[in-house]
N, C-alpha and C positions, 0 to 999 in steps of 0.2 A: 819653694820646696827645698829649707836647707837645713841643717841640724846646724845649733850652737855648740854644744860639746859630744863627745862620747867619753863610757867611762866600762872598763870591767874591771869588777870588784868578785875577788875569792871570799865565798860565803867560812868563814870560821868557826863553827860553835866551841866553846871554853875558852880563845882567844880571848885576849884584854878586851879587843875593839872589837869584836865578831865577824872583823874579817880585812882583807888590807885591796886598796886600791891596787892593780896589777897592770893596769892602763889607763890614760886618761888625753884626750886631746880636745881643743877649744879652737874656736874659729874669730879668731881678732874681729875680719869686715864682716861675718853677720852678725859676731856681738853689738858690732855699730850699728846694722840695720835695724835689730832688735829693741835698741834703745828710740831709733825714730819713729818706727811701729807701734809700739805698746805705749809709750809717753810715760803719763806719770803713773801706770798700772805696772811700770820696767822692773825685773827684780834680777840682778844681775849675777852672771854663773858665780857660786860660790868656790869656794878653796876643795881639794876632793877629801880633806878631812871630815868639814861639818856638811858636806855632801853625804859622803860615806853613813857615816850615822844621822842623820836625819833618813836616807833612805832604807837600814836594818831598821830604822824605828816602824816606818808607815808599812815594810813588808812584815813586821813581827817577827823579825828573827833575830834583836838581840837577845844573851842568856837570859837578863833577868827583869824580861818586859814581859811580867806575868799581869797587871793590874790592868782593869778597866778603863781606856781612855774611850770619852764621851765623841770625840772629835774624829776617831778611828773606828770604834769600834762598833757602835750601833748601829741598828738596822738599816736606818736611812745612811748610811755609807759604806753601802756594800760594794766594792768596784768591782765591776765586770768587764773594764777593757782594758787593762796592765797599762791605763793610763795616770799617773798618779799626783797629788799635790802638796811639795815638802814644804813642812815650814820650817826657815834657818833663819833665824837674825831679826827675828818681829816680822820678817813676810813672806810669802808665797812664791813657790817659783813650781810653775805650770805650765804647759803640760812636760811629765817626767816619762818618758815611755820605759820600765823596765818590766823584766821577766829573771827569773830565777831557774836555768838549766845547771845538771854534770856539779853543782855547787859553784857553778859562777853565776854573775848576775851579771846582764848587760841593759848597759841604760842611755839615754841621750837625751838632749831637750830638742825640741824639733821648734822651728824658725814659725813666731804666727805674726804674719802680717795684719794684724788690726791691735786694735785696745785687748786687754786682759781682764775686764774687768766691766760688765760681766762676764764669765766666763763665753768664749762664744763655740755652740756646738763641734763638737769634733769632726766631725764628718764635712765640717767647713774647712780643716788645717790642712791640707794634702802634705803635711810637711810627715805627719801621723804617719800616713802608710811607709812612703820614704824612709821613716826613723825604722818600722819595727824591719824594711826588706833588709837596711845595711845590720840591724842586729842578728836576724837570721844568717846574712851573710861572713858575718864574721866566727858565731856558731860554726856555721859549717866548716867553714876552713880550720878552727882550734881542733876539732874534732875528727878530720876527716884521715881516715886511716888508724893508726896505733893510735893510740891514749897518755903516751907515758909523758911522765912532766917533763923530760928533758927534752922531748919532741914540744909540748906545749909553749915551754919557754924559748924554743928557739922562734916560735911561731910570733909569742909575743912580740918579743924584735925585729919582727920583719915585718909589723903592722906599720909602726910609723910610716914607711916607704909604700907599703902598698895602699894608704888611705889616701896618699898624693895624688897618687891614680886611679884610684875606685872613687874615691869621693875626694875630690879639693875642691877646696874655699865651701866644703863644708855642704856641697851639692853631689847628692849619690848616680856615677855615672854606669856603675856595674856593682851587684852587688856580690859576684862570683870572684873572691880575692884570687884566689887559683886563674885566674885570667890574669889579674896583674903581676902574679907573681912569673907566670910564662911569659909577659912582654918584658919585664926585666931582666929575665935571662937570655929570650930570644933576642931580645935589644943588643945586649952586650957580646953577639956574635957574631950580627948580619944587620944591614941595613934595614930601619925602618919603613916600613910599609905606608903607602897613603889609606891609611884603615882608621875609624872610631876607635874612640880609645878604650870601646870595653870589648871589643872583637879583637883577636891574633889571628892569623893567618886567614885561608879561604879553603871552602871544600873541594874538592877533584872526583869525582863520581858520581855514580847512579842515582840522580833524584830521589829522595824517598823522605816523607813527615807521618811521624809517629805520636797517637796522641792518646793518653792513658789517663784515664777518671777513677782516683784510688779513693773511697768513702768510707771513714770509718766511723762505727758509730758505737758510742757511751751507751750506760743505763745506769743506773741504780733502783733496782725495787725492792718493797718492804713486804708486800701483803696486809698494809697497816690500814686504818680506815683515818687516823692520824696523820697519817706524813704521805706523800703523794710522791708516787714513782717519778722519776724523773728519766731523762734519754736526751742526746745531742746527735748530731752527724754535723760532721765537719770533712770538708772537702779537697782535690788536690787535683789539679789537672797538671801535667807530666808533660812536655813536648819535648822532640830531636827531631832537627828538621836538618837534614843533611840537602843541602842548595847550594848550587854553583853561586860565584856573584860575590861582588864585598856586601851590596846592602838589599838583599831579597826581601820582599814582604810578603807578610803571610796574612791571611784572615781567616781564626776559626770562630764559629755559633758553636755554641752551647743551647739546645734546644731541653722540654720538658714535655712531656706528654699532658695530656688536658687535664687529668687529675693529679699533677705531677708538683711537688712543694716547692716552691720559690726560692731560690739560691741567695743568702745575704749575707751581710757583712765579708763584701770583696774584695780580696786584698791582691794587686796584679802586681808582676815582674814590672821594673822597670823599663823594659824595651817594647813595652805597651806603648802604641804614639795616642792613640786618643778614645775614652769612653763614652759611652753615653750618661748622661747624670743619673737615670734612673738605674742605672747599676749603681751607681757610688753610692745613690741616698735609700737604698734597702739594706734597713740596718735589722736585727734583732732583739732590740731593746724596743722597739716599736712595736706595739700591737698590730698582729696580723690582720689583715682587711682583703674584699675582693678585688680592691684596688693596688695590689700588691704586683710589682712588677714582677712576672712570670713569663719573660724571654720572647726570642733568642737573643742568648748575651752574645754579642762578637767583641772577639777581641783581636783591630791591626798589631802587629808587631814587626818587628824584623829581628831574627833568632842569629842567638849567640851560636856555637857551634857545636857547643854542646849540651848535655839532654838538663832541663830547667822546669822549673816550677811555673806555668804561665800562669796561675791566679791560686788563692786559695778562698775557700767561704763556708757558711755553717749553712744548715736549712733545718727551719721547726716542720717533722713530720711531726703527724698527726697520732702515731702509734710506735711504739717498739717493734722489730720484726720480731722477736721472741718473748714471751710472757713468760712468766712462772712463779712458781711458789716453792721455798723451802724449809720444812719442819725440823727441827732439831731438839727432842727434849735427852734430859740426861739423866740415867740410872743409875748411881755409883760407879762403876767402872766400866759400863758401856751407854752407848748413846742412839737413840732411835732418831732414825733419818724417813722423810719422806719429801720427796721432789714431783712436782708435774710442773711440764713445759709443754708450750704451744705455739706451734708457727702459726702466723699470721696469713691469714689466707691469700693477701695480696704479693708474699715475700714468695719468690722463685723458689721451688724445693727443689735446688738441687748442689748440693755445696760439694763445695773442694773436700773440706771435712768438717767438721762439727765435733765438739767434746765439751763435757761437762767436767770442771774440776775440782773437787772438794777436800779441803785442807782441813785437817784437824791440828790447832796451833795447842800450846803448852798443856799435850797430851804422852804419854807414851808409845810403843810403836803399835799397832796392829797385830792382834792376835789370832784375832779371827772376824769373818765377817757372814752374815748371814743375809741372801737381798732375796729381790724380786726382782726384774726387771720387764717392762713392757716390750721393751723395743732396743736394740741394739746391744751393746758386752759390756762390762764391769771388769775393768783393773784394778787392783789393789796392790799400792807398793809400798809395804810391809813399815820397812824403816821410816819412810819420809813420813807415814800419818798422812796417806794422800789416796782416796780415790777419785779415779778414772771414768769418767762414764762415756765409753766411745759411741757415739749416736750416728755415724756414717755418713754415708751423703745424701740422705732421703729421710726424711719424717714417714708415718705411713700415712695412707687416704685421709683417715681420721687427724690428723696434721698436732694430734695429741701422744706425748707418752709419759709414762711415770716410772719411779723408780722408790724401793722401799726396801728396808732393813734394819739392821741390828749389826752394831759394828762393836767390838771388845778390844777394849787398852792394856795394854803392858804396862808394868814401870816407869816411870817418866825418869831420864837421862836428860839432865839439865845442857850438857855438852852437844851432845846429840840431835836432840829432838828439836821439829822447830819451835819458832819461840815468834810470839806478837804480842804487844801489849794490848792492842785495842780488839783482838780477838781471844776475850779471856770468860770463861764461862759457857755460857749458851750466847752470846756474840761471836756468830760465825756467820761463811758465806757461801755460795756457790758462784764459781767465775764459769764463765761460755767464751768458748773459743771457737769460729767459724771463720769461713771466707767462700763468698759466692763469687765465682766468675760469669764475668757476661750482666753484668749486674749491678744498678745502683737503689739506693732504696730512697731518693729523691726523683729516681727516672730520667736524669740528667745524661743525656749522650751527645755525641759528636758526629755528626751527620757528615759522611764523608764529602756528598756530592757539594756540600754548604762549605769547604776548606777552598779558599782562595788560593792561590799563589801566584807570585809576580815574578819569576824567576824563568832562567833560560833552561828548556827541556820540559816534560810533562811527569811529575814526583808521584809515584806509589805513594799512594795512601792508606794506614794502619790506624785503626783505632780499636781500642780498649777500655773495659770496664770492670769493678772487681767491688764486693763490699767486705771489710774485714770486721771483725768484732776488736774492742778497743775498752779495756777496763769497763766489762759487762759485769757486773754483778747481782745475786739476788739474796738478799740478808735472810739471817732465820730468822721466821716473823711470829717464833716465840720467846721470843729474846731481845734487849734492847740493841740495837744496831746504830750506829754513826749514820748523820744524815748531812749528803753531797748536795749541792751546788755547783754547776759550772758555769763557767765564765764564758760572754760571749766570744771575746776578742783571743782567747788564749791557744788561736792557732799551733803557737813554738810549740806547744806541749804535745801535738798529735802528729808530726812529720818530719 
């Protein structure tokens, strides 16, 4: 479980190169290991130039990589796990783990102890999850607080040093840089501690493990008989386990209810000591079956000190909790709208709040609007080109409402008004905004009395659940609308 290099690359567009290396580090003894592993399948870490662009090619982001490549672009290589395979120099160098956040890309090759060739499943490399927790981790740390490039760049230069101690010789020991960066301050003050080296200090109080199941879940729907709705949930359990002790262990299950969808492709903290394989090998590229492991996941650990990601994972339900439909035809200068949505009768009706929001992109402002509504208030905010449709914290009995009218444009102010290119015409959308507490729409909870602990004292126990709406959309399905895909592996993108 080691990575050969790490690289962040600033995405460019109009740039000469599309974009410039801004990091990049290599691991001399697992490059040697790599070579004895893979044999004559070895394809050794390139220069971060013909890196760099080999990798804006196979993500499509240089400017003027408009054309058809057979090798990329076809069906049969559609990548759904931000695992990728560059070609530089007449060969392959696999697996590449990158993702594209904030316009940086972070990438590394992860260490595979066997041949290359044929390729051997992923879910065999453990080096995989490893690669994407330290890319996460460094994410977080460029990111965390202010934004500004002078804070960024300072950040940059304090990698080198903090990778010595998150991850040397190229093996991820924490992936919370902010740990290391406090042990080399605290280092440089006071004597060091007999502590691991991805924990600082120890707790002094009240026992207490806090554990928070946050589910967010995608849609795309058309109303098309064409193109088939699609929907994701992707998952995030959340731990702070405040424990006396340098090395406390914890054990939480993750239970499902009997009708409850099976948690995969799971991606755990490093300070996980050991799974069961049938958590590692439920992937979502696999066809669902009843033989689909469906829990309890437990996961031992021993917790950092502070509040951490203990796993993340996707699960195929079987339904959207919310349906609908949205009409959009257009009459010279206004536009008839009709909406119905429908909770799902298995989804808890009782949300935090719920809103429907409907944008009208390169239109002018709102003059007037004419509706109906079934259930709940209608906002209109004039200038943006934007109504509201506040739906509350209840659906009614009939778990059905709709909403209909006749909306009139002003002048379009090009300065002003919003603007999209891919919502140009009757290509428009409705987004939903919700969040249920108390609630997973996988059914996944954390069973207090099933929390282990190994530590001195008896810890309060807190658990939480919550489902948020996450790029919910429902296109007008009288009008051509963009058709989405999601990837299964593209956790970075929702947490």
């Amino acid at each position: 479980m080691a990575q050969r290099a790490v690289w962040l690359i600033s995405h460019e567009p109009g740039a000469p190169l599309g974009g410039t290396v801004r990091f990049s580090r290599r691991y001399p003894t697992v490059e040697k290991r790599a070579k004895v592993f893979n044999g004559a399948s070895y394809m050794p870490i390139p220069e971060d130039g013909p890196f760099m662009k080999a990798l804006l090619f196979e993500l499509r982001l240089l400017d003027d990589d408009k054309d058809f490549i057979e090798s990329r672009d076809s069906c049969s290589h559609i990548n759904k796990t931000s695992v990728y395979g560059l070609l530089i120099g007449g060969g392959e160098l696999w697996p590449v783990v990158a993702f594209l956040k904030n316009n940086m890309i972070y990438a590394c090759v992860p260490l595979v102890e066997q041949t290359l060739s044929p390729h051997p499943p992923l879910i065999s490399i453990s080096g995989i999850s490893q690669g994407f927790e330290l890319l996460f981790g460094i994410q977080d740390f460029l990111y965390l607080g202010q934004k500004h490039d002078t804070e960024i760049n300072t950040k940059l230069n304090q990698l080198p040093d903090l990778l010595l101690q998150a991850c040397p010789f190229g093996t991820l020991l924490d992936a919370n840089l902010q740990n290391s960066l406090d042990s080399i301050n605290f280092a440089s003050v006071t004597h060091p501690q007999k502590q691991p080296a991805w924990k600082v200090g120890t707790y002094k109080g009240k026992p207490q493990v806090s554990i928070s199941i946050t589910e967010k879940v995608k849609s795309m729907q058309y109303d098309k008989q064409d193109i088939a709705d699609t929907w994701q949930v992707v998952g995030a359990v959340t731990c702070k386990c405040d424990l006396e002790g340098i090395m406390p262990n914890v054990t939480i299950s993750l239970s499902l209810p009997t009708n409850g969808s099976p948690l995969q492709d799971i991606l755990v903290h490093p300070c996980v000591t050991s799974l069961d394989s049938a958590i590692l090998t439920s992937s979502s590229i696999d066809a669902m079956d009843d033989s689909a492991f469906s829990g309890p996941y437990k996961f031992p650990f021993t917790p950092p000190l502070e509040s951490f990601n203990l796993c993340y994972y996707t699960s195929q339900v079987p339904v959207p909790p919310i349906l609908g439909f949205y009409q959009m035809k257009e009459e010279e200068i206004k536009v008839k709208i009709t909406v119905n949505l429908k909770l799902h009768e298995s989804v808890k009706n009782n949300f935090e709040f719920c809103e429907a929001h409907i944008p009208f992109y390169n239109r002018g402002p709102i003059t007037h609007v004419e509706s109906k509504v079934s259930f709940g208030q209608l906002e209109v905010f004039r200038e943006k080109s934007l109504l509201i449709w506040i739906i509350g914290q209840k659906f009614p009995k009939s778990m059905e409402i709709s909403l209909s009218g006749t909306v009139t444009f002003g002048a379009k102010s090009h300065e002003k008004q919003p603007f999209d290119e891919i919502c140009i015409g009757g290509t428009a959308y409705l987004k939903l905004h919700f969040k249920i507490l108390d609630y997973t729409l996988t059914g996944c909870y954390a069973d207090q009395h099933s929390v282990q602990v190994f530590a001195s004292g008896k810890p309060k126990i807190s658990t939480y659940r919550k489902l948020i709406s996450s790029d919910y959309y429902i296109w007008n399905s009288k009008a051509p609308a963009p058709v989405v895909t999601y990837g299964n592996l593209s956790l970075q993108d929702n947490f």
